[in-house]
N, C-alpha and C positions, 0 to 999 in steps of 0.2 A: 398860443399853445393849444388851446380848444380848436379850433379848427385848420392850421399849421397841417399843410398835408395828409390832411384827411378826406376821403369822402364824404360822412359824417361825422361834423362836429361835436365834440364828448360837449356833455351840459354841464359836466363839472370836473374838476382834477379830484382824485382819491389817492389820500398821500400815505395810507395805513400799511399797507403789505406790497415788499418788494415788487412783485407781479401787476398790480397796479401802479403803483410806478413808474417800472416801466412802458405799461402801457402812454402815462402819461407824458413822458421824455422822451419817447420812440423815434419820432418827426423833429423834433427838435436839437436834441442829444444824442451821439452816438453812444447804444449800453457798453461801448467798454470805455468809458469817459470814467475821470477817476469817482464823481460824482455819485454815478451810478452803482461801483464797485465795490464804496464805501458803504453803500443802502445793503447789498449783498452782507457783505460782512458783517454787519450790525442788526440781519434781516429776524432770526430768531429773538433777540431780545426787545425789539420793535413788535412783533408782533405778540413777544409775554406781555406790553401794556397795553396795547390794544386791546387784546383779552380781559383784559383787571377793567380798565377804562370800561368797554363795554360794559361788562356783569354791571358793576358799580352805576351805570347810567341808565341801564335802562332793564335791568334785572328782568327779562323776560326769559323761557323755557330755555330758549336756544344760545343766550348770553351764559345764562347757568348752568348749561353742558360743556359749552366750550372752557369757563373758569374750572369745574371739577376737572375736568381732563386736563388741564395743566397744575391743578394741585398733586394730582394722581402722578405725572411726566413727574413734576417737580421732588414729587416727596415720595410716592409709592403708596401701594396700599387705594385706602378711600378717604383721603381726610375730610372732614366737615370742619372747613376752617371760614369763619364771615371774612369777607375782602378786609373790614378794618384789621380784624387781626394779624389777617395774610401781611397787608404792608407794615404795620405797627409794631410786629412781632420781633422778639428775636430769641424765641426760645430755639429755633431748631438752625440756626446759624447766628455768627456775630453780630449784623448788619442787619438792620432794618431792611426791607424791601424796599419801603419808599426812600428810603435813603441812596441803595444801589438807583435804582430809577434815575434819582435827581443828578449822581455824580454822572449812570449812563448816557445821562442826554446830556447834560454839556459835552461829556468826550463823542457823542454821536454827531454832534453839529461841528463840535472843532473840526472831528474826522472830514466829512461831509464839504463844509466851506474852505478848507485847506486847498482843495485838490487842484 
């Protein structure tokens, strides 16, 4: 799949954000394959952990703008809320965050391996 129809071979797959993606299954998989479609539909909530994930790994300027901008999307306002609290919480909905995650990504892979 790295080099699969390419002129230059990718050094690596990036499996984070639809668009990459489909870069990476371009040559290989037609994008309206159900695979692909699933990745669409599932593409914002993939990229809400990706967001958390980064901040949380590697907490640099640009990890820590992208997480308040999605606290700010998510909640409004400016919250100052630490990533542990974000996922751990459940004052401002029923469900844990890390919780929604965990149920999202078995049903993202069911989705995904189904097709």
């Amino acid at each position: 799949m790295l080099s699969y129809g390419r002129r230059n071979p990718l050094p690596y797959h990036r499996w984070t954000k639809d668009n990459l993606i489909q870069k990476s299954i371009q040559n290989v998989l037609d994008i309206t394959d159900s695979f692909f479609l699933q990745i669409q539909v599932h593409s914002n909530l993939i990229d809400e952990m990706r967001i958390v994930r980064n901040h949380i790994a590697h907490k640099s300027a640009i990890t820590k703008r992208e997480y308040y901008t999605l606290l700010t999307n998510l909640y409004g306002g400016n919250p100052r809320i630490t990533a542990g609290a974000f996922l751990a919480s459940t004052t401002r909905q029923p469900r844990a965050n890390i919780a929604k995650y965990i149920i999202a990504t078995k049903i993202i892979l069911n989705d995904i391996s189904n097709g």
